[in-house]
C-alpha positions as a Markdown table, in Angstrom:
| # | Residue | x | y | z |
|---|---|---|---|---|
| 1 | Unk | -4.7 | -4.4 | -18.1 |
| 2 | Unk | -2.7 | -1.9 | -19.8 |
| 3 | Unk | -0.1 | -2.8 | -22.5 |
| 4 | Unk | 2.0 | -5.9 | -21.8 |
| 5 | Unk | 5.2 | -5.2 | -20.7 |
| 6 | Unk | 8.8 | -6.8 | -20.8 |
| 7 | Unk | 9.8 | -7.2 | -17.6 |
| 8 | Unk | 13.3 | -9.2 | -16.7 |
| 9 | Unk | 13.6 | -10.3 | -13.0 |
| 10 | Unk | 17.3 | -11.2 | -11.6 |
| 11 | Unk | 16.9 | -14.0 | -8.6 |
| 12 | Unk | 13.9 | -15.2 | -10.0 |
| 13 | Unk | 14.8 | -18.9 | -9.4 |
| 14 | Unk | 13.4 | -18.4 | -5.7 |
| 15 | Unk | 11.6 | -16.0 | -3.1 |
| 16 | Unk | 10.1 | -12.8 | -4.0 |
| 17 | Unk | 11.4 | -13.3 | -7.5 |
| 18 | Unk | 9.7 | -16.3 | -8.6 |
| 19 | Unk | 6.4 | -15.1 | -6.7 |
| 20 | Unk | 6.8 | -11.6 | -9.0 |
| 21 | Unk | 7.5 | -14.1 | -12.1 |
| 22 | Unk | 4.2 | -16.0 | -11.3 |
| 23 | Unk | 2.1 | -12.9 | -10.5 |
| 24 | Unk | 2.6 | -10.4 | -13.7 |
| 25 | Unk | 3.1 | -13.4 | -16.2 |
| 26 | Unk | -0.1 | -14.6 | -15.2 |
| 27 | Unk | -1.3 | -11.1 | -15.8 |
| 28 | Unk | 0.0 | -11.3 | -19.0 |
| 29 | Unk | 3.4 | -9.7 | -19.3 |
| 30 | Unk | 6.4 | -10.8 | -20.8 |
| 31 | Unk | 8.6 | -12.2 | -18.0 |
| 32 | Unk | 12.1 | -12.9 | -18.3 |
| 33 | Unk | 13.8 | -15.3 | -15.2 |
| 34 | Unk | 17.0 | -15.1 | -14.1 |
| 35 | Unk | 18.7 | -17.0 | -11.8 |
| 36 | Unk | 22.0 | -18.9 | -10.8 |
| 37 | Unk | 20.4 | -22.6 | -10.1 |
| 38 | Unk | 19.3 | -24.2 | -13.0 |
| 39 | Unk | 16.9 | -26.5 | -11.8 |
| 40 | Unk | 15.2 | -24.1 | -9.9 |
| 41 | Unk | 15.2 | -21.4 | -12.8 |
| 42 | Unk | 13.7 | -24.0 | -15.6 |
| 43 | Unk | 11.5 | -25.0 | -13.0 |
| 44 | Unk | 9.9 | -21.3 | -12.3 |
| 45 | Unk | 10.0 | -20.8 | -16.2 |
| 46 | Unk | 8.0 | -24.3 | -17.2 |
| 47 | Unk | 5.3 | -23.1 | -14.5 |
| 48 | Unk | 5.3 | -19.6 | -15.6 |
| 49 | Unk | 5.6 | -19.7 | -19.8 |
| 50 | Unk | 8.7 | -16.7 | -18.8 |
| 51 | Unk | 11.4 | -16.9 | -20.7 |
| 52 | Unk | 14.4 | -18.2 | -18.6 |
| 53 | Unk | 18.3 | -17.6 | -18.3 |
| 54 | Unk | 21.0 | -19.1 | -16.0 |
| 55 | Unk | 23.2 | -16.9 | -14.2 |
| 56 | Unk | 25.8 | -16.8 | -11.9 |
| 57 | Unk | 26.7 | -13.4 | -10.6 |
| 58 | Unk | 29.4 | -14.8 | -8.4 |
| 59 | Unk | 31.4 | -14.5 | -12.4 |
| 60 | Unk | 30.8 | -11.1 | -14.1 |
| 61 | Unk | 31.9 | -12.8 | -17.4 |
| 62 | Unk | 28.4 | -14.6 | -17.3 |
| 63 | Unk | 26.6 | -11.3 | -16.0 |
| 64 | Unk | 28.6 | -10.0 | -19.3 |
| 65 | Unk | 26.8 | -12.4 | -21.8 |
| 66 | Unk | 23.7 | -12.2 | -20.0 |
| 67 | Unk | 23.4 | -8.4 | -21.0 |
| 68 | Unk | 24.4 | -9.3 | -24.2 |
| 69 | Unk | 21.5 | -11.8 | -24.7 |
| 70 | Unk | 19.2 | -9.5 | -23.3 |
| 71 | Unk | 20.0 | -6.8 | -25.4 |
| 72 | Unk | 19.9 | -9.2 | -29.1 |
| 73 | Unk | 16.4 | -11.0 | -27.8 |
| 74 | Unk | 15.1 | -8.0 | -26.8 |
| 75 | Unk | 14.8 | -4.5 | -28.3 |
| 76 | Unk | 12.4 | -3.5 | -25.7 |
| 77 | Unk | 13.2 | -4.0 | -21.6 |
| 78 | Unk | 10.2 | -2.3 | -20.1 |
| 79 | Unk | 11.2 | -3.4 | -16.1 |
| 80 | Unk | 14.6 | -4.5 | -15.2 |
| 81 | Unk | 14.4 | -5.8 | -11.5 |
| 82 | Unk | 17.9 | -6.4 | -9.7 |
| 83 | Unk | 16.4 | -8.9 | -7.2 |
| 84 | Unk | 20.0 | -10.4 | -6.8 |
| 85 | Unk | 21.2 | -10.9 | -3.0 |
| 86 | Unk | 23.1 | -13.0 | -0.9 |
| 87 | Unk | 24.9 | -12.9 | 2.0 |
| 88 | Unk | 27.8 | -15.6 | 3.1 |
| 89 | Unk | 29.7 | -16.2 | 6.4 |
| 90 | Unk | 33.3 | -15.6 | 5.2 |
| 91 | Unk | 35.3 | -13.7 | 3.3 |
| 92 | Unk | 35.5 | -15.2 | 0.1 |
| 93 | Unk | 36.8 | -13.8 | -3.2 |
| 94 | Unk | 35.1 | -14.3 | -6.7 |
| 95 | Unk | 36.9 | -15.3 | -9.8 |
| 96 | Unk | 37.0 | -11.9 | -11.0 |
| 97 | Unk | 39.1 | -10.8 | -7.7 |
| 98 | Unk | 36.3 | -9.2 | -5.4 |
| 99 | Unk | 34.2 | -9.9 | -2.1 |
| 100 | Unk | 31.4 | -12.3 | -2.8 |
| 101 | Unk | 28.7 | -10.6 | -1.1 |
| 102 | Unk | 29.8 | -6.8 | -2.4 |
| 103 | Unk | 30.0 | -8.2 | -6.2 |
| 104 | Unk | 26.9 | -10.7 | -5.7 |
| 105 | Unk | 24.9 | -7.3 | -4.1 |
| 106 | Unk | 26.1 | -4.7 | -5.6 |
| 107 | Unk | 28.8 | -5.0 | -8.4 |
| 108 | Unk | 27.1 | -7.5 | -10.7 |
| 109 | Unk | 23.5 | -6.0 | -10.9 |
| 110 | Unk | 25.5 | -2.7 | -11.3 |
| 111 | Unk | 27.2 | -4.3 | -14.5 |
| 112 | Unk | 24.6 | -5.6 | -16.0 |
| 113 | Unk | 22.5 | -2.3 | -15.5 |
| 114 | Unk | 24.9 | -0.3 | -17.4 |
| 115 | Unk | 25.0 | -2.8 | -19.9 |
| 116 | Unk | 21.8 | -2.4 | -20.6 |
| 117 | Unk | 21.5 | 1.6 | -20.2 |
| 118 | Unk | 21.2 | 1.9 | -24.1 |
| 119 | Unk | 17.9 | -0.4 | -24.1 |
| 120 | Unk | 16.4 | 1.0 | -21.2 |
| 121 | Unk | 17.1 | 4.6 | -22.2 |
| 122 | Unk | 15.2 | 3.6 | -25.3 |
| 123 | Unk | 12.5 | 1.8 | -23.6 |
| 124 | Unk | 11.7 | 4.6 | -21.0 |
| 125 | Unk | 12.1 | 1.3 | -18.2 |
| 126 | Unk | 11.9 | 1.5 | -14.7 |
| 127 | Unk | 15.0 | -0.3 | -12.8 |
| 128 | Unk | 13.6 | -1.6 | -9.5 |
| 129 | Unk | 16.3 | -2.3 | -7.2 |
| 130 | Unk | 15.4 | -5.0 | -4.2 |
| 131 | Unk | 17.3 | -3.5 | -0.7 |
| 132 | Unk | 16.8 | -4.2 | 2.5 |
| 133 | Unk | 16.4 | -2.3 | 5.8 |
| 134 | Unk | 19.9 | -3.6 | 6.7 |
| 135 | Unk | 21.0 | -0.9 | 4.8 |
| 136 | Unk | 20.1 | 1.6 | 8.0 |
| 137 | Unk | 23.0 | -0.4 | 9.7 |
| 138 | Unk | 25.7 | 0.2 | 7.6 |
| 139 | Unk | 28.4 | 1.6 | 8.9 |
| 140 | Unk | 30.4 | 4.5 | 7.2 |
| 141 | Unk | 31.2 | 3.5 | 3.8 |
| 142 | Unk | 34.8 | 3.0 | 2.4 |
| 143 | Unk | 34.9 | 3.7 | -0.9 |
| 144 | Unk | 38.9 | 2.6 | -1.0 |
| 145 | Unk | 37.6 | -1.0 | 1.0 |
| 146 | Unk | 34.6 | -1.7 | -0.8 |
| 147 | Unk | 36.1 | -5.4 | -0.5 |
| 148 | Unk | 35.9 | -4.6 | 3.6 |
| 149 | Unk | 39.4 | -6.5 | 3.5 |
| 150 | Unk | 40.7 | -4.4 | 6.5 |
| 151 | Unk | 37.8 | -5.7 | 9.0 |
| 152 | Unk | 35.5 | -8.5 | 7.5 |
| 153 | Unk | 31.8 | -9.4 | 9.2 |
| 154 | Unk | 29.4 | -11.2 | 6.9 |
| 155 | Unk | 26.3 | -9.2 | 8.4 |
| 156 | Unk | 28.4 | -5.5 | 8.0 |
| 157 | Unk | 29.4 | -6.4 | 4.4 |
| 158 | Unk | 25.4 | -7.1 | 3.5 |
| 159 | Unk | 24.6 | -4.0 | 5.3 |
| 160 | Unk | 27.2 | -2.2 | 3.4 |
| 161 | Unk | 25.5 | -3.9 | 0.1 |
| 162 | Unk | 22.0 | -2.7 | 0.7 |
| 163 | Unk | 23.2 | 0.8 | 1.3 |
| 164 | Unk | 25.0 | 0.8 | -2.3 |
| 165 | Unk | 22.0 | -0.3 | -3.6 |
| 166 | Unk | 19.9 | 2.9 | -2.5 |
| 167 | Unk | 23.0 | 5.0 | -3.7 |
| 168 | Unk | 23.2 | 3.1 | -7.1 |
| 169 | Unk | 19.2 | 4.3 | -7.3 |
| 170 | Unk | 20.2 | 7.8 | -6.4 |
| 171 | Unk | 22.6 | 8.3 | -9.0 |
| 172 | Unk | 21.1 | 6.2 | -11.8 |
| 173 | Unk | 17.9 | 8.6 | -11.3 |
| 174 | Unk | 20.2 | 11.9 | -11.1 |
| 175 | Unk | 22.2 | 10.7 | -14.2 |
| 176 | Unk | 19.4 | 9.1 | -16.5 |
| 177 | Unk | 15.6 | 10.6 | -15.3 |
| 178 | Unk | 15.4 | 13.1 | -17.7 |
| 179 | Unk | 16.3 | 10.1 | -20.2 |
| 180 | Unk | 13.2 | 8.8 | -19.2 |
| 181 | Unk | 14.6 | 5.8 | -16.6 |
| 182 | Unk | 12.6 | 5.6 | -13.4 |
| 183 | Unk | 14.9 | 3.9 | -10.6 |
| 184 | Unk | 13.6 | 3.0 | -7.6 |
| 185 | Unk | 14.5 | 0.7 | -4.3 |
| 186 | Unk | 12.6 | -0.8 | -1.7 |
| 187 | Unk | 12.3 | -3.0 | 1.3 |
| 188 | Unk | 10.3 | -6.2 | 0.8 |
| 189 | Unk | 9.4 | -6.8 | 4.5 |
| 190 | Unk | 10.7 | -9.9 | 6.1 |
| 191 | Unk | 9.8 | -12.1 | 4.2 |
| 192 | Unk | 10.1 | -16.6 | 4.5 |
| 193 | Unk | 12.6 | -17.7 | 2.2 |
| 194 | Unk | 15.6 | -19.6 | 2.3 |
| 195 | Unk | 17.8 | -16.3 | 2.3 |
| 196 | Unk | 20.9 | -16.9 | 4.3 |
| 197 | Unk | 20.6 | -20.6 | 4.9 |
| 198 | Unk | 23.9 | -21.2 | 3.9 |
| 199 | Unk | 26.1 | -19.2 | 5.9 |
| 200 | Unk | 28.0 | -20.7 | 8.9 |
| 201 | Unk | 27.7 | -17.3 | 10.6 |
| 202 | Unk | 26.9 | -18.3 | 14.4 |
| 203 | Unk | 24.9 | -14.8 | 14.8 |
| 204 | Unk | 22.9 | -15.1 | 11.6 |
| 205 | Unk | 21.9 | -18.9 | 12.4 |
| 206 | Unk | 21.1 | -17.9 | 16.0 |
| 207 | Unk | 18.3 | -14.9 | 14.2 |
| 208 | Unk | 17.6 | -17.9 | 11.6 |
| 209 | Unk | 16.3 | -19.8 | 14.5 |
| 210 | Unk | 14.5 | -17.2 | 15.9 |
| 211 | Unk | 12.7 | -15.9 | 13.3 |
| 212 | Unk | 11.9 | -20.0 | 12.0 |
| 213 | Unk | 10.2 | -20.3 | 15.4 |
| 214 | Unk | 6.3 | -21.4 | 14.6 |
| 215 | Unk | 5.0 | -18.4 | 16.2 |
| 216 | Unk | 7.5 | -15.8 | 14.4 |
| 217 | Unk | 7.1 | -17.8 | 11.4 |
| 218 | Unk | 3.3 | -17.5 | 10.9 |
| 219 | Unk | 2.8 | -14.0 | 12.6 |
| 220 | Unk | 5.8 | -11.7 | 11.7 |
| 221 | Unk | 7.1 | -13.1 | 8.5 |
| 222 | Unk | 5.6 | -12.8 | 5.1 |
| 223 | Unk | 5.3 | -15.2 | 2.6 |
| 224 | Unk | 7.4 | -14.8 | -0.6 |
| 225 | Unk | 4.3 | -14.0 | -2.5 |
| 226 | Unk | 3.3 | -11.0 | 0.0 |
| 227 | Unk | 6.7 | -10.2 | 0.0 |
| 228 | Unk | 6.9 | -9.5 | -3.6 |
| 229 | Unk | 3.7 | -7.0 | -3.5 |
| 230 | Unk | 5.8 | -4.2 | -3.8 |
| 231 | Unk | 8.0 | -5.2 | -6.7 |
| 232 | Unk | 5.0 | -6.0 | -8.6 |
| 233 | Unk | 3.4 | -3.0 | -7.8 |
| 234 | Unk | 6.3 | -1.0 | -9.2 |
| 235 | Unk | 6.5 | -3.5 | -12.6 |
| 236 | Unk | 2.9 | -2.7 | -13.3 |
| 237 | Unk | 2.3 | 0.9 | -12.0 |
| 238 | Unk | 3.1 | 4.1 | -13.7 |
| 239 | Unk | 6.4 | 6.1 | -12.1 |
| 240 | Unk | 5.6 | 9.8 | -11.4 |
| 241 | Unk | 1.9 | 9.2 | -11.0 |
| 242 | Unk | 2.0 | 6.0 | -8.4 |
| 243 | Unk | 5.3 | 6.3 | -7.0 |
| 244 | Unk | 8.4 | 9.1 | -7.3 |
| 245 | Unk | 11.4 | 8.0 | -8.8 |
| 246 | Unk | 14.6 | 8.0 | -7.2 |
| 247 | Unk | 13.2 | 7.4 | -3.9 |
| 248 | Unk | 13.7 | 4.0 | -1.6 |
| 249 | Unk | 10.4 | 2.4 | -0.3 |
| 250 | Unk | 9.2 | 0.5 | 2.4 |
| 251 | Unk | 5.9 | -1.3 | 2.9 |
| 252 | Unk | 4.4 | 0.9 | -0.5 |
| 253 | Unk | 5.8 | 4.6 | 1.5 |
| 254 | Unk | 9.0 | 6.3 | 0.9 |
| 255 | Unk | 10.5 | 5.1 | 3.8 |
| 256 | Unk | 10.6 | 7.2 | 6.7 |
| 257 | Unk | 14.2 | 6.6 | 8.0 |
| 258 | Unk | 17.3 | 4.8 | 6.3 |
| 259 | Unk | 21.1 | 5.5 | 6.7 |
| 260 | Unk | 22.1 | 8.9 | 6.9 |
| 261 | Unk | 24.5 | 8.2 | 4.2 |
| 262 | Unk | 21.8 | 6.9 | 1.9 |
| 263 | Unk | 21.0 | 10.8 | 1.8 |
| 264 | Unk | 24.6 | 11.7 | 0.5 |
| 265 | Unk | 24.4 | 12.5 | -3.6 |
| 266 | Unk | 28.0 | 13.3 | -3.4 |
| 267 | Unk | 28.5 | 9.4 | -2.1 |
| 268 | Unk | 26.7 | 8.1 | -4.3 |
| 269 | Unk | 28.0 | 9.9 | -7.3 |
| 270 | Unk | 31.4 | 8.4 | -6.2 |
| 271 | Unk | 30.2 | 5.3 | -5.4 |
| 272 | Unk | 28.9 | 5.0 | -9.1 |
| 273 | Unk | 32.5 | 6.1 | -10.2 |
| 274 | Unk | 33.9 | 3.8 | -8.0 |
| 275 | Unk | 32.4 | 0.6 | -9.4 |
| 276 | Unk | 33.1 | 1.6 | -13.0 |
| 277 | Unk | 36.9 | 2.1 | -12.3 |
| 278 | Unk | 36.4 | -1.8 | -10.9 |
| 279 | Unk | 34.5 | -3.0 | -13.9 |
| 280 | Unk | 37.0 | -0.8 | -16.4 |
| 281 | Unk | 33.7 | 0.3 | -17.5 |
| 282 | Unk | 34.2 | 3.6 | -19.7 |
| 283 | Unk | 32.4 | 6.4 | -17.7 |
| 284 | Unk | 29.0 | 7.3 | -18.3 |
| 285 | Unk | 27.6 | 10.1 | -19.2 |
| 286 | Unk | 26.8 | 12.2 | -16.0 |
């Protein structure tokens, strides 16, 4: 293996995440857990040897100190992957005043990103940002409704999430490549994990059932640990010689097809703007 690297991995408690954890820090890198239960987060860190932090991105105060932790324990963040997701039945607002799925998606791994821009500039990292191919049903983004107060559907606003998170990549590669960051997203298959089990959504239950059907289960669906293949892939592999920044992935590939919007660098410029005018971030340079 090549040097170690620092790698921290947002909702790591769980799924993909804690497969990822198990697989590099088995291969010897320094792994950093995050996640928002507790239990489930020491739990993945005692089996691992990672490093562990608890979370909750539903509060951007915590996602705050997080960044601040990470950047005093460590002066070198090699892999940062925003894992984060969720997706909830109703419209329900956060502390900090914004929809729970848009800020749990979106806003929070945005935050703590920028937070961390100095470290990861200095580091050379690669930002890995976990989407999904809900993001081809998005409809047209409202960058004045981000909140989608006006018309509110759980399974739009997560489609609406993914999308941001292929625009996010976009723009953090335009703003920050030639300062060495590699950003990249991808689609982790369909993978078995508990994903969604809490919603009350009626449509989402009824395609819970379907795809927790034995035959669907054991022929279609991948198992956390193939799931997170691809995000270990891009933690260990080298950007620009295995895989080209600012690009959005699917099943190892650039994918072939996404949102049409996903496309638009004007969008996601503004989208960037966007969320630091919510965050009353200072802008960054770009």
């Amino acid at each position: 293996m090549s040097q170690p690297k620092t790698i921290v991995i947002t909702g790591a408690s769980d799924g993909i995440g804690a497969a990822a954890a198990r697989r590099l820090s088995a291969e010897g890198h320094r792994v950093v857990v995050i996640g928002r239960s507790r239990q489930k987060t020491e739990a993945v860190a005692a089996e691992t040897g990672a490093d562990h932090y608890v979370t909750d991105f539903t509060r951007l105060d915590e996602v705050r100190a997080l960044a601040a932790e990470l950047n005093s324990a460590y002066p070198r963040i090699d892999v940062l992957a925003n894992n984060a997701g969720g997706i909830f039945a109703r419209a329900g607002k956060t502390v900090d005043g914004f929809e729970q799925t848009f800020q749990i998606n979106h806003l929070a791994p945005f935050l703590l990103t920028r937070l961390l821009l100095d470290t990861l500039i200095a580091s050379r990292a690669t930002v890995i940002q976990t989407s999904s191919v809900g993001a081809r049903m998005a409809g047209k983004l409202d960058l004045d409704d981000l909140d989608l107060d006006r018309n509110f559907d759980s399974l739009r606003a997560y489609n609406a999430a993914k999308l941001e998170n292929i625009l996010f990549t976009t723009e953090l590669h335009r703003r920050y490549h030639e300062q060495g960051i590699a950003a990249v997203a991808h689609h982790p298959g369909n993978v078995q994990t508990s994903f969604g089990s809490a919603t009350d959504s009626r449509l989402i239950k009824f395609v819970i059932a379907i795809l927790s059907s034995p035959l669907v289960h054991r022929f279609l669906l991948l198992t956390p640990d193939k799931g997170a293949e691809q995000l270990v892939w891009f933690a260990r592999s080298t950007p620009g010689a295995d895989w080209t920044p600012g690009g959005y992935y699917e099943k190892g590939k650039p994918a072939k097809r996404t949102n049409p919007q996903a496309g638009d660098s004007d969008l996601a410029r503004r989208l960037w703007d966007r969320s630091e005018d919510l965050l009353g971030l200072g802008a960054a340079a770009g």
